[in-house]
SEPA-59646 format. One record per residue (C-alpha): x negated, y negated, z negated; residue number from 1; residue in three letters. Coordinates in Angstrom, 1 decimal. Layout:
REM SEPA-59646
+--------+--------+--------+---------+------+
:      u :      v :      w : mardren : zase :
+--------+--------+--------+---------+------+
:      X :      Y :      Z :     NUM :  Ala :
...
+--------+--------+--------+---------+------+
END
This chain:
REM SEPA-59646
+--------+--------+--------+---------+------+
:      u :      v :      w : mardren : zase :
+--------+--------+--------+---------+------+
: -100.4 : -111.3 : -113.1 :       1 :  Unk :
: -101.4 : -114.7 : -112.7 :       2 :  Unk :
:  -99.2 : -118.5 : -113.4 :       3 :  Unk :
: -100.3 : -121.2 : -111.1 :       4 :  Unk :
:  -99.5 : -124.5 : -113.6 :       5 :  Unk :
:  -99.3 : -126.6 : -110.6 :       6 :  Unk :
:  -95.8 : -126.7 : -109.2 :       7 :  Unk :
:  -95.3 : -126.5 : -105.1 :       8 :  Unk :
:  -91.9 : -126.8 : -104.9 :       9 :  Unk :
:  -91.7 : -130.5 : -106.4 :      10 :  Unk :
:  -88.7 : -129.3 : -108.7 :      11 :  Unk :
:  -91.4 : -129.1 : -111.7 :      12 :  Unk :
:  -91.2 : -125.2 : -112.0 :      13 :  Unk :
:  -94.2 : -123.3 : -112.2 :      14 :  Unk :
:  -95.1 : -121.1 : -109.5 :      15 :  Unk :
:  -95.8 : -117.4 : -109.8 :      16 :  Unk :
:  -98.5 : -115.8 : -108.2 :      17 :  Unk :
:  -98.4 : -111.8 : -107.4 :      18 :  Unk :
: -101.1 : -109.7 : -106.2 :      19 :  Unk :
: -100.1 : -106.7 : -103.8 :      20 :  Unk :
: -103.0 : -103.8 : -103.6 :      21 :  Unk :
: -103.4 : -101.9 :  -99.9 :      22 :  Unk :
: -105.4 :  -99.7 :  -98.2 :      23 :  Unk :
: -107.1 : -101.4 :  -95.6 :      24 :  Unk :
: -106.4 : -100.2 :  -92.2 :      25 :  Unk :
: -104.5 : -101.8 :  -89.8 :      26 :  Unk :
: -101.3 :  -99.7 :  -90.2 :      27 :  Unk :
: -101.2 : -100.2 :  -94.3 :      28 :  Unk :
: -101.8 : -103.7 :  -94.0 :      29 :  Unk :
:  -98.5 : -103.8 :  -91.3 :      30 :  Unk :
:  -96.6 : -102.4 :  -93.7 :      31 :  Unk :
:  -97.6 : -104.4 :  -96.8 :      32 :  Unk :
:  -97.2 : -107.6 :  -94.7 :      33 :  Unk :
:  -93.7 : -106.9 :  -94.3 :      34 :  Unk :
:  -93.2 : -105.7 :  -98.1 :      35 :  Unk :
:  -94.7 : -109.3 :  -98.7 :      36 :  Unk :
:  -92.0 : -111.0 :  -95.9 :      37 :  Unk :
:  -89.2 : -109.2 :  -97.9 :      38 :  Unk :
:  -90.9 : -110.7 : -101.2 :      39 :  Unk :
:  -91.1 : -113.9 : -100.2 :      40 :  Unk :
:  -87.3 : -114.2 :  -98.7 :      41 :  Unk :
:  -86.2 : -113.2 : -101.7 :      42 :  Unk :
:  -88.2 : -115.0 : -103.9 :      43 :  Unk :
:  -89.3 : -118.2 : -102.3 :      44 :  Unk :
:  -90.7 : -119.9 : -105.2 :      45 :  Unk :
:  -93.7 : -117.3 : -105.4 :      46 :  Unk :
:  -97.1 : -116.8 : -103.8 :      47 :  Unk :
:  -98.6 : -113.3 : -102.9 :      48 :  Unk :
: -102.1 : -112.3 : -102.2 :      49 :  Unk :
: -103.0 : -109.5 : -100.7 :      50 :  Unk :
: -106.1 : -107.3 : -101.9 :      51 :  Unk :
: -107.2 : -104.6 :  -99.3 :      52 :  Unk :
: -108.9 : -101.2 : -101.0 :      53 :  Unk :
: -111.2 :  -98.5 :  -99.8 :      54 :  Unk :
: -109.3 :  -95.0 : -100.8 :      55 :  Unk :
: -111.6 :  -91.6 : -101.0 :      56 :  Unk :
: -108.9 :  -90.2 :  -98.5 :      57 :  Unk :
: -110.7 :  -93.6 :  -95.9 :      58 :  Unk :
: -113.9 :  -92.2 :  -96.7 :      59 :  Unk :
: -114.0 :  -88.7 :  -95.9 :      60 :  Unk :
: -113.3 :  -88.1 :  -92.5 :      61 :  Unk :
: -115.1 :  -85.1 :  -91.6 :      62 :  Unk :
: -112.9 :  -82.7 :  -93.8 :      63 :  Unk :
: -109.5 :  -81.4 :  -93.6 :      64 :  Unk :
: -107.3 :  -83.3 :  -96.0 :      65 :  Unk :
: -106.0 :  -79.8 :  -97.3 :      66 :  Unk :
: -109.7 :  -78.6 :  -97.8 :      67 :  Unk :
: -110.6 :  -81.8 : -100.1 :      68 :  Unk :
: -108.5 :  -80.5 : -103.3 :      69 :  Unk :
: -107.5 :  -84.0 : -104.6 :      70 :  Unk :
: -104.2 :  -85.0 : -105.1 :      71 :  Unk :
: -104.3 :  -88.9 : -104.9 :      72 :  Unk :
: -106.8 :  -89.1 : -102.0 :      73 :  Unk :
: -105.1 :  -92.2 : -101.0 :      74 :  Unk :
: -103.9 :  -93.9 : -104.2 :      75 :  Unk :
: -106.4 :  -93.2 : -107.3 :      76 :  Unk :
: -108.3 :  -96.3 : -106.6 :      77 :  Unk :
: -105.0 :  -98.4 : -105.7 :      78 :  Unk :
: -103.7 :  -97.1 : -109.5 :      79 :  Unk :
: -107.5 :  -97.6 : -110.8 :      80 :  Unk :
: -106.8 : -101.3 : -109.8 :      81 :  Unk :
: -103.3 : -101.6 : -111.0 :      82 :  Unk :
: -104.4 : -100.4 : -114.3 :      83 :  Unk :
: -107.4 : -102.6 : -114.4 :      84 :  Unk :
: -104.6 : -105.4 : -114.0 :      85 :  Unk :
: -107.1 : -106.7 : -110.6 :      86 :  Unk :
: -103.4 : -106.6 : -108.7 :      87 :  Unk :
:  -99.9 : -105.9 : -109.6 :      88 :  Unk :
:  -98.2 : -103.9 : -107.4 :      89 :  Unk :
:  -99.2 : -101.6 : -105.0 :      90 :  Unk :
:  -97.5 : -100.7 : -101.2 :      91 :  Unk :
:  -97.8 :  -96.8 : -100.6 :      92 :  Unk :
:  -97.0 :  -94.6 :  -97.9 :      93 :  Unk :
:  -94.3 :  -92.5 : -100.3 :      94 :  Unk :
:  -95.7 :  -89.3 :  -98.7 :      95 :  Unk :
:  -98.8 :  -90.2 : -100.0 :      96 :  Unk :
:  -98.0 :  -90.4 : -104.0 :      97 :  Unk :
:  -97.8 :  -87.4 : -105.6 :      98 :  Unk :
:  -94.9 :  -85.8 : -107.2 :      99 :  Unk :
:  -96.4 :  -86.8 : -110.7 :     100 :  Unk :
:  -97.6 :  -89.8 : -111.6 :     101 :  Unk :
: -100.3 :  -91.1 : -113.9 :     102 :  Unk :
:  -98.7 :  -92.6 : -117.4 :     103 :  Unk :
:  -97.9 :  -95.9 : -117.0 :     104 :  Unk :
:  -97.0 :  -95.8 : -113.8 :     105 :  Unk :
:  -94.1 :  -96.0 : -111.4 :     106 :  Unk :
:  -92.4 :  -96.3 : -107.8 :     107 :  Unk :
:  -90.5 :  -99.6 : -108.6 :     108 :  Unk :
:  -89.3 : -100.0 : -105.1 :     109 :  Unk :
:  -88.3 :  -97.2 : -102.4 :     110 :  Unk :
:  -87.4 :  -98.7 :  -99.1 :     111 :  Unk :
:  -85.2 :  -98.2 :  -95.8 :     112 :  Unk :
:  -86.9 :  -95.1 :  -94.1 :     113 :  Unk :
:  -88.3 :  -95.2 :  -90.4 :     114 :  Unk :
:  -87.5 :  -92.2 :  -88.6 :     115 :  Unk :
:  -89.3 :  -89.7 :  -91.0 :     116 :  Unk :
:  -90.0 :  -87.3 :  -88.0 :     117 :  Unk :
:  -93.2 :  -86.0 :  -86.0 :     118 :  Unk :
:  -93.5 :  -87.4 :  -82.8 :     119 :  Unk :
:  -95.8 :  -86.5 :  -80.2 :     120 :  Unk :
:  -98.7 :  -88.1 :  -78.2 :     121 :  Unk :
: -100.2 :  -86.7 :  -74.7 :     122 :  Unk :
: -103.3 :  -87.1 :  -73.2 :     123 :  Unk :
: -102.3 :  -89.4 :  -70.5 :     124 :  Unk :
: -103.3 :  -86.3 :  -67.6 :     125 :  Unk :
: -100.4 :  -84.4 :  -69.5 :     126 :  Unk :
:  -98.3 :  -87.1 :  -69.3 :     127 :  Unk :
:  -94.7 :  -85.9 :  -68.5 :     128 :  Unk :
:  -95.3 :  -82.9 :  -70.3 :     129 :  Unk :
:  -93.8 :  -81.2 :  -73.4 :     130 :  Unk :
:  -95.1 :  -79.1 :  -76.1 :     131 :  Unk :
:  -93.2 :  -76.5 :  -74.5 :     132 :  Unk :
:  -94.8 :  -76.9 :  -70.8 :     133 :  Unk :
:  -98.1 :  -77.8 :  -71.9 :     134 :  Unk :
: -100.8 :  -75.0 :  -70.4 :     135 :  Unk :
: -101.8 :  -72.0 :  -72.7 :     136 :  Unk :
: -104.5 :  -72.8 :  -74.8 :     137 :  Unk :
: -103.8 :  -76.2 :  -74.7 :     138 :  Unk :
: -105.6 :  -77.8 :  -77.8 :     139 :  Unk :
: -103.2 :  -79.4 :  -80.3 :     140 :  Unk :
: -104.8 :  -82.1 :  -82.5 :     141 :  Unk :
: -102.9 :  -82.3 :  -85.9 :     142 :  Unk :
: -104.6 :  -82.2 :  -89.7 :     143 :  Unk :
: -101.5 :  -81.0 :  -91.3 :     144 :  Unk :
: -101.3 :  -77.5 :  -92.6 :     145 :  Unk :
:  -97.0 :  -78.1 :  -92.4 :     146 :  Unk :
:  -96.7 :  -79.0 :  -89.1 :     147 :  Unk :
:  -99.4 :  -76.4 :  -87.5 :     148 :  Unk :
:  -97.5 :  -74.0 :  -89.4 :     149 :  Unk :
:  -94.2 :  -74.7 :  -88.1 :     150 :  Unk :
:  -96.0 :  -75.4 :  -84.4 :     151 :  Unk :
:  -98.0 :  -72.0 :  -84.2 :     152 :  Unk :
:  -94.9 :  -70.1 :  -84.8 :     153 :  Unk :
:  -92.3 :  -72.0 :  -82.2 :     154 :  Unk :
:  -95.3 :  -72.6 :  -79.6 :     155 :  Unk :
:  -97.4 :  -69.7 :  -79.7 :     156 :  Unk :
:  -99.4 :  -70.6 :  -77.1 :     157 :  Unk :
: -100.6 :  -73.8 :  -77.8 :     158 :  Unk :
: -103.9 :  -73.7 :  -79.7 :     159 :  Unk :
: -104.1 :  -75.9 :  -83.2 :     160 :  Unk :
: -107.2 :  -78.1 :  -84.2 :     161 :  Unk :
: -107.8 :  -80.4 :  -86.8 :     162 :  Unk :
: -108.1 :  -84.3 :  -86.3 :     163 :  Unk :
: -108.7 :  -86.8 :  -89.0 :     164 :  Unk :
: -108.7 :  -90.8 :  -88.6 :     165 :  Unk :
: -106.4 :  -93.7 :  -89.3 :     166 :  Unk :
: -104.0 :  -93.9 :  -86.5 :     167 :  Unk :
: -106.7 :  -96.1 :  -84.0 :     168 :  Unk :
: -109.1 :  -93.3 :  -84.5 :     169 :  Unk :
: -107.0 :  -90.3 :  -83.5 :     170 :  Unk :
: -105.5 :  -92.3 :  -80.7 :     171 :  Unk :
: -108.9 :  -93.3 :  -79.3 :     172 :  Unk :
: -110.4 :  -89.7 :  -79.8 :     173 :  Unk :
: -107.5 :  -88.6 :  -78.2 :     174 :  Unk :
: -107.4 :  -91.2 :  -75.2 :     175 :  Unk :
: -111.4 :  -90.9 :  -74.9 :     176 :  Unk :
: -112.3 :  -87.2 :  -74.5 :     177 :  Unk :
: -110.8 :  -83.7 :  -73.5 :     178 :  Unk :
: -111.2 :  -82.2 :  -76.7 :     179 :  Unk :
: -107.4 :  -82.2 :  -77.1 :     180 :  Unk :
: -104.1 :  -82.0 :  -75.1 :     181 :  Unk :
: -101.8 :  -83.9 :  -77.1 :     182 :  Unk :
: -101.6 :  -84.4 :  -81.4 :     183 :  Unk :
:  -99.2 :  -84.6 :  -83.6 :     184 :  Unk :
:  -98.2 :  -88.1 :  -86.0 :     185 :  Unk :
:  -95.6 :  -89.4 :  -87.9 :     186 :  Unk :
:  -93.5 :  -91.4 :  -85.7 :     187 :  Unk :
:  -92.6 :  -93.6 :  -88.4 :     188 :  Unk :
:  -96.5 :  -94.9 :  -88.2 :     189 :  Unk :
:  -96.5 :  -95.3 :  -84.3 :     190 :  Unk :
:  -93.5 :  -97.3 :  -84.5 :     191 :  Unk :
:  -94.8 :  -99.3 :  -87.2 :     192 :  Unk :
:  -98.0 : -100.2 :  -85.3 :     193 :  Unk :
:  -95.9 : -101.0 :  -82.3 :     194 :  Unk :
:  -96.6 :  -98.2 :  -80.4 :     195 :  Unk :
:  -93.3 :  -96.5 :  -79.4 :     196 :  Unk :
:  -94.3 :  -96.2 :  -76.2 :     197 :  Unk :
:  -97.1 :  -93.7 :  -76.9 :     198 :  Unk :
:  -94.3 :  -91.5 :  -78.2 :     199 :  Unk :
:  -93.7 :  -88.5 :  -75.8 :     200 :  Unk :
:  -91.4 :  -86.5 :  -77.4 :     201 :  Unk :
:  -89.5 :  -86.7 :  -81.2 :     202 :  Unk :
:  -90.2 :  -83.4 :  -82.7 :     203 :  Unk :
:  -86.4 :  -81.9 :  -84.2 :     204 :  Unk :
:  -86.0 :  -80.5 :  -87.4 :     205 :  Unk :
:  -85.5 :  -76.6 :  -85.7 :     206 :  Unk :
:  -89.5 :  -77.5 :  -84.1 :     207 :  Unk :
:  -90.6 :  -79.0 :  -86.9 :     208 :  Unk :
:  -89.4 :  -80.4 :  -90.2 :     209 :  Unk :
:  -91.3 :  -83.3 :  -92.3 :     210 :  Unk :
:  -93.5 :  -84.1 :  -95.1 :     211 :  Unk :
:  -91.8 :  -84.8 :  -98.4 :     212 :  Unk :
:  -91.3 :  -89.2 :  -98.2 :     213 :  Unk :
:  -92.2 :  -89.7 :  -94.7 :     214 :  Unk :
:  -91.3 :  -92.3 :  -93.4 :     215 :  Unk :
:  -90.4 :  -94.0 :  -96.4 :     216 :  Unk :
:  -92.7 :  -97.1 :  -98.2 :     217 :  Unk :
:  -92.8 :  -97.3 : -102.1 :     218 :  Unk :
:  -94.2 : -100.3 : -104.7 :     219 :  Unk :
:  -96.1 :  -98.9 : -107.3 :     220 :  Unk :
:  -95.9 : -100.8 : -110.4 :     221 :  Unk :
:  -96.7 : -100.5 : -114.1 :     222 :  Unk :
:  -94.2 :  -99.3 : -115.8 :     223 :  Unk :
:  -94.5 : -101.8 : -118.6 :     224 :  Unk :
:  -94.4 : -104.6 : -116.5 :     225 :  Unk :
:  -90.3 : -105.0 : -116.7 :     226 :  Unk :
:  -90.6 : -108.5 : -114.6 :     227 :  Unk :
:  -92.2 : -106.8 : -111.7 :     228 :  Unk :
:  -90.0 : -104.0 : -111.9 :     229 :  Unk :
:  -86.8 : -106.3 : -111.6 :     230 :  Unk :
:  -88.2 : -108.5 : -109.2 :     231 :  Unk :
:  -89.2 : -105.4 : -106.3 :     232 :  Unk :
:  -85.9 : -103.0 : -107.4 :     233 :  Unk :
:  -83.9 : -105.4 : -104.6 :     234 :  Unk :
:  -86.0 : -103.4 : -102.4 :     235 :  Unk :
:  -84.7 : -100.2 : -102.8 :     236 :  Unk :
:  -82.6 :  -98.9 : -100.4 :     237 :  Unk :
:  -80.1 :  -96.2 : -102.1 :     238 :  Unk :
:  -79.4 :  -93.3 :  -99.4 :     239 :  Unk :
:  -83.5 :  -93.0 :  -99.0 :     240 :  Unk :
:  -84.2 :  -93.2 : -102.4 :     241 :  Unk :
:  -81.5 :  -90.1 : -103.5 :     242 :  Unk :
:  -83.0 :  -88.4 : -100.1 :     243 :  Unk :
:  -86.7 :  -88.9 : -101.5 :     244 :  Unk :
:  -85.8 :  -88.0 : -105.1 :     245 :  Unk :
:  -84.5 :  -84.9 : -103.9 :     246 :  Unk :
:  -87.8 :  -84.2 : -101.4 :     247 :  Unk :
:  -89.9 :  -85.2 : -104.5 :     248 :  Unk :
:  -88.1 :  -83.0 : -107.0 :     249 :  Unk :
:  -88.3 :  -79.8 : -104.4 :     250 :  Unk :
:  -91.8 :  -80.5 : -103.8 :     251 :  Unk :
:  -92.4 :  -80.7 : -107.6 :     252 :  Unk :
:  -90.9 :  -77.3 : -108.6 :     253 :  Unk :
:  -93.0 :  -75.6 : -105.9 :     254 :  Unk :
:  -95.9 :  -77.5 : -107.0 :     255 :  Unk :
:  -96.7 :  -77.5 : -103.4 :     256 :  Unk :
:  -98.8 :  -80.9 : -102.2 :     257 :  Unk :
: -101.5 :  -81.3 :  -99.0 :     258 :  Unk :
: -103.2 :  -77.9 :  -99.5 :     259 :  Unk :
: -100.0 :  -75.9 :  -98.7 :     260 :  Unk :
:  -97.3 :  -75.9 :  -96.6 :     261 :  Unk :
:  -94.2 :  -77.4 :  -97.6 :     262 :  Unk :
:  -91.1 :  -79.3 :  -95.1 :     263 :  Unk :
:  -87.9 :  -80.5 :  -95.9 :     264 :  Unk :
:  -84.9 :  -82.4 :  -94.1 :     265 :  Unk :
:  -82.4 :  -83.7 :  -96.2 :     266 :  Unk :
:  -79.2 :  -86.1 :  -95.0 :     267 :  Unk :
:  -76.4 :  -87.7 :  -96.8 :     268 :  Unk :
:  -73.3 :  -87.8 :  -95.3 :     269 :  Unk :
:  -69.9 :  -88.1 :  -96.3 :     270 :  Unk :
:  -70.9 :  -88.5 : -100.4 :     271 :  Unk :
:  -72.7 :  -84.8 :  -99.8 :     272 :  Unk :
:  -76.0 :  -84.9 : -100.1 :     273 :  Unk :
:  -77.7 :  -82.3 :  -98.0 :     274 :  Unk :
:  -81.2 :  -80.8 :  -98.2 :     275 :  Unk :
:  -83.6 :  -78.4 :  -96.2 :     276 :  Unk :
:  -86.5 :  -76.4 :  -97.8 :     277 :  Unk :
:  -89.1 :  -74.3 :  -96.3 :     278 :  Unk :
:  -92.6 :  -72.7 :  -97.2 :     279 :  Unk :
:  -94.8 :  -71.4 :  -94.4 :     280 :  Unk :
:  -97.8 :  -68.9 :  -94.6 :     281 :  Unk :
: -100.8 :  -70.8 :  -92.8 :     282 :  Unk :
: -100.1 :  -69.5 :  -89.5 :     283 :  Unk :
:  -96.0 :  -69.7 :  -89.6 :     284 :  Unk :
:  -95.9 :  -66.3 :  -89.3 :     285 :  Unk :
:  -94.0 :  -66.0 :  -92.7 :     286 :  Unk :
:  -91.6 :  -68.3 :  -94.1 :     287 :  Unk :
:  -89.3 :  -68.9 :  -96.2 :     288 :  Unk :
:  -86.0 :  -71.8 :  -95.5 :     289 :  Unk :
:  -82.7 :  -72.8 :  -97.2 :     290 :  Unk :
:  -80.7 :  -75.6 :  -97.5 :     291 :  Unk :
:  -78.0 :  -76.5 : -100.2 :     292 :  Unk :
:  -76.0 :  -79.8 : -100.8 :     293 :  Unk :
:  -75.1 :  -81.9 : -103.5 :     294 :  Unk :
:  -72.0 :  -84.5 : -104.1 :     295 :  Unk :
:  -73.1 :  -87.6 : -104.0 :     296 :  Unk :
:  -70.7 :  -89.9 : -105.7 :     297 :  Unk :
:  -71.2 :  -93.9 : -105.9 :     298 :  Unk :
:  -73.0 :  -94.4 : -102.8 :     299 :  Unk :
:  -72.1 :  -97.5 : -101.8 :     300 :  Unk :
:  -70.2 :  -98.5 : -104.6 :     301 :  Unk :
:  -71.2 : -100.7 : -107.3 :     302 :  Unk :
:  -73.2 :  -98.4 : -109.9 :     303 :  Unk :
:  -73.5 :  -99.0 : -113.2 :     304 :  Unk :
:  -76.6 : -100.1 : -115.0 :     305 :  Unk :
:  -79.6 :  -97.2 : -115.5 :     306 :  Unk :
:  -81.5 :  -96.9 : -118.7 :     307 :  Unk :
:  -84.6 :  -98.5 : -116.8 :     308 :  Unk :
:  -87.4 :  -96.0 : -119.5 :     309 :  Unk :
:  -85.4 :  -92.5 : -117.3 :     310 :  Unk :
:  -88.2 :  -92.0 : -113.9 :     311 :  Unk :
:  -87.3 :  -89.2 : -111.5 :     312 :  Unk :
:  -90.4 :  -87.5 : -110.0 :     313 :  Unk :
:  -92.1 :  -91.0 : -110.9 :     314 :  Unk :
:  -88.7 :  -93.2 : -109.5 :     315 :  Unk :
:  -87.7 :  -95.8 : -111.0 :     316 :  Unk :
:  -84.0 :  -97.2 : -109.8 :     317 :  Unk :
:  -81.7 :  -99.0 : -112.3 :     318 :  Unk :
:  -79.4 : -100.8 : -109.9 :     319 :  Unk :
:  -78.4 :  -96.8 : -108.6 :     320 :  Unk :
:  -75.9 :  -94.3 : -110.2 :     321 :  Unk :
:  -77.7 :  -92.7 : -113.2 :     322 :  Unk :
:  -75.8 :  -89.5 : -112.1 :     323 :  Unk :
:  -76.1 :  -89.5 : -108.6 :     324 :  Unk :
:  -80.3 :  -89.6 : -108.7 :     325 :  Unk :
:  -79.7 :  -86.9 : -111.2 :     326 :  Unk :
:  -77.6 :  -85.1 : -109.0 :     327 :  Unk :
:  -80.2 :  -86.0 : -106.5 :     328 :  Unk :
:  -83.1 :  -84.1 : -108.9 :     329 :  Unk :
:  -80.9 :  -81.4 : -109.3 :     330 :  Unk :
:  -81.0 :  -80.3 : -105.5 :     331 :  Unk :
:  -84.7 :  -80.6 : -105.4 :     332 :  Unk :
:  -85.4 :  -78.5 : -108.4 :     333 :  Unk :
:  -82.4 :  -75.8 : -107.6 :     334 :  Unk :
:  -83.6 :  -75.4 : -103.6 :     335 :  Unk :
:  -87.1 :  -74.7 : -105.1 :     336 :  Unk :
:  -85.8 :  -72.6 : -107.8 :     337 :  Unk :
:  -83.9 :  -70.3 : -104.7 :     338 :  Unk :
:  -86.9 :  -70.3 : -102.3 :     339 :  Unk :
:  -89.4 :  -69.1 : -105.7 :     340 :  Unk :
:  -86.8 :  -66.6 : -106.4 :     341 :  Unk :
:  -87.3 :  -65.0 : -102.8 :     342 :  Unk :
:  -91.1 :  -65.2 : -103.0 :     343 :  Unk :
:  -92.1 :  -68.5 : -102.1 :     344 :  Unk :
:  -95.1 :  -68.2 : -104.5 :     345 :  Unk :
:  -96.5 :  -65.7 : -103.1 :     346 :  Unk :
:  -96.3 :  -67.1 :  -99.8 :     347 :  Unk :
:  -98.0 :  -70.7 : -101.3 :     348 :  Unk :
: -100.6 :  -68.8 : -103.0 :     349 :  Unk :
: -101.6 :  -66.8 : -100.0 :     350 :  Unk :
: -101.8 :  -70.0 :  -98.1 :     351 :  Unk :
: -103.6 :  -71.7 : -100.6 :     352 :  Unk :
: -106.3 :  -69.1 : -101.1 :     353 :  Unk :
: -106.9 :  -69.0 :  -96.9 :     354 :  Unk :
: -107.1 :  -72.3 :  -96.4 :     355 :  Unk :
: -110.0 :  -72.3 :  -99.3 :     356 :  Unk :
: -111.5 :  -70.1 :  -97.7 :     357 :  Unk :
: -111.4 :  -71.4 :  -94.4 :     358 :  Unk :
+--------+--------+--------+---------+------+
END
């Protein structure tokens, strides 16, 4: 963190400068930008650079995300930076963090969520069409081991190939050749980039369910660093962050992350709390799904001050009930806890072991 000693404002005060870390393609930098908007709103007074990163997850593009066996593909060299003290807070994709952070670290800020489901994208000759009218054998471009899961087993015949890129790339290789029919992305990304009209159809929770955090952005911040972690809590929205401490705490007790797959749903509505769990063998053909809920009490309501030290699955929220995020945990841990006790392990570990192999 830096001080500028020459004032801008005229009023004599010193001026403090911030700088945000990102990945740099054109989608990350979108949603840093409007981090950085929300910032400088709130805070007039200070100035923000913004210092775009290469991740290892950018630079391998010819291998399945699953098949690369690293955790923090996309953040290690955001935290590597962050630690270094070369910037001071970091914008995340929240489904990109894992479940457990480094020491030292923590999500400081969880915003609003986009719509946290799959969408999907024809090639324009299919446009019109649906997953469910596309020919069989139609090639289906998606590099998620969840989603071609839950997809082989509702549309059995459609045919499931990997695709790797930033969002441009998978577009264009889309757009450019035959190799595929449609793929599947986050919508949240698409709508992000501005491209809602690309969308073709919203995939449902009963076609497909999401990736823990989808849709959602988090600020990674040292944990140490109390200032920062004051000035970017404003940022947290509350019904995401219970939803995401829940997704996170699920996620965590099945120790699941890229190289299995793992969906949830989760919803809060009328002070309940409701999540959906699933684990699906590699090709969908066996699965295991659940859902319980959770009261959710001060939502809404002024909560009382958190001890700011307690992190949930690396969360860090002291302006939201202490009980309700724990309630929130609670749900994550005791959904995972059912699904192991009906042999969800079993079902990970097969799918972890085939897709080494693969």
């Amino acid at each position: 963190m830096s001080e500028k000693a020459t004032p801008q404002d005229g009023s004599g005060k010193v001026c403090r400068s911030f700088r945000i870390g990102t990945r740099k393609s054109q989608l990350a930098r979108i949603q840093t930008d409007s981090i950085a908007e929300k910032l400088k709103e709130l805070y007039p007074e200070i100035t923000l650079e913004i210092i775009g990163m290469t991740t290892t997850g950018d630079k391998i593009l010819d291998t399945a995300l699953s098949k690369i066996g690293e955790k923090s593909l996309f953040t290690k060299e955001l935290e590597n930076a962050l630690e270094r003290n070369e910037v001071d807070l970091v914008v995340h994709s929240l489904k990109d963090l894992p479940t457990t952070l480094p020491p030292g670290f923590t999500i400081g800020a969880v915003l609003k969520r986009e719509n946290p489901h799959d969408a999907v994208i024809l090639h324009p000759q299919n446009a019109g069409q649906t997953l469910d009218t596309l020919p069989k054998n139609s090639v289906v471009g998606t590099s998620s081991l969840r989603r071609a899961a839950q997809l082989k087993k509702r549309f059995p015949h459609l045919q499931f190939k990997d695709i790797r890129g930033n969002l441009n790339t998978r577009l264009k290789k889309l757009d450019e050749k035959e190799d595929y029919s449609a793929i599947i992305l986050a919508a949240a990304g698409l709508k992000r980039m501005g491209w809602d009209n690309r969308i073709s159809q919203i995939l449902e929770p009963e076609d497909c369910m999401y990736a823990v955090g989808q849709g959602a952005l988090a600020v990674e911040v040292r944990a140490r660093d109390t200032e920062i972690l004051d000035m970017v809590s404003v940022l947290h929205d509350t019904d995401t962050v219970l939803r995401c401490i829940a997704e996170r705490a699920f996620l965590r007790q099945l120790e699941g992350g890229c190289s299995v797959p793992v969906a949830v749903h989760t919803e809060l509505k009328d002070s309940q709390l409701y999540l959906t769990g699933a684990v699906y063998s590699l090709d969908g053909s066996d699965s295991l799904k659940e859902t319980m809920q959770a009261n959710i009490s001060a939502v809404n309501k002024g909560a009382e001050q958190v001890d700011e030290q307690v992190q949930r699955v690396g969360v860090t929220a002291t302006k939201i009930s202490g009980p309700d995020q724990d309630s929130a945990e609670k749900l994550g841990t005791g959904l995972a806890n059912l699904l192991l006790s009906k042999g969800a392990k079993e079902i990970l570990t097969v799918a972890r072991q085939l897709n080494d192999a693969r």
